[in-house]
FIMI-259141 format. One record per residue (C-alpha): residue in three letters; x, y, z. Coordinates in steps of 0.2 Angstrom, whole numbers, plus 2048, in hexadecimal, padded with zeros to 3 digits. Example, Ala and Ser with C-alpha at 12.3 -4.5 7.8 and 13.67 -1.06 7.14 Angstrom:
<rs>
ALA83E7EA827/SER8447FB824/
</rs>
This chain:
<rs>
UNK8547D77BF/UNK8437CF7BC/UNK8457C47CB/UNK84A7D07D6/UNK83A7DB7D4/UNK8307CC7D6/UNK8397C97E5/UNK8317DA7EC/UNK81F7D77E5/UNK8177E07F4/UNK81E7EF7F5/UNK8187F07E2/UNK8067EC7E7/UNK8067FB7F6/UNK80B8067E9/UNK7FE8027DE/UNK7F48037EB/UNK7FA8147F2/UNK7F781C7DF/UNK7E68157DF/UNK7E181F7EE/UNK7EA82E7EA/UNK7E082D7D8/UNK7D082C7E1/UNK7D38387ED/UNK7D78467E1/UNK7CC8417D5/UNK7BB83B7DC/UNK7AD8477E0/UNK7A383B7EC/UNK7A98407FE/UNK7A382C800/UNK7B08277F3/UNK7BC8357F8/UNK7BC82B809/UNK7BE81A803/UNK7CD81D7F7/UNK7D4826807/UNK7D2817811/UNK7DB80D802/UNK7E981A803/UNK7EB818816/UNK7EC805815/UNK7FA806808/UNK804811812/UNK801803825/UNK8047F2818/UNK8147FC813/UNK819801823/UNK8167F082A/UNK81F7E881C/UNK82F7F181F/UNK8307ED831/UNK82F7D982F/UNK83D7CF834/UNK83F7BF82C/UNK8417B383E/UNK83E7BF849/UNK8377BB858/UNK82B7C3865/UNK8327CD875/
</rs>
């Protein structure tokens, strides 16, 4: 079971990273900070949806 959640270590990480930015979105004051953990949140979300739509030997059209 161990293995197997290893096996999907990135999809671990972009939810780490998506609850980071969600945290400093709704809890940051600074509009500077609000926009940084925003950007964090965002770049979770395209590494995700990048990641789901790999193809192991795929090939370019």
């Amino acid at each position: 079971m161990f293995g197997e959640l290893l096996i999907k270590y990135n999809y671990w990480i972009y939810a780490v990273l998506l609850t980071l930015g969600f945290y400093g979105m709704m809890t940051k004051n600074n509009l500077m900070k609000k926009l940084i953990a925003m950007n964090v949140f965002q770049w979770a979300v395209i590494f995700y949806f990048i990641s789901i739509g790999a193809k192991r030997g795929g090939n370019v059209p």
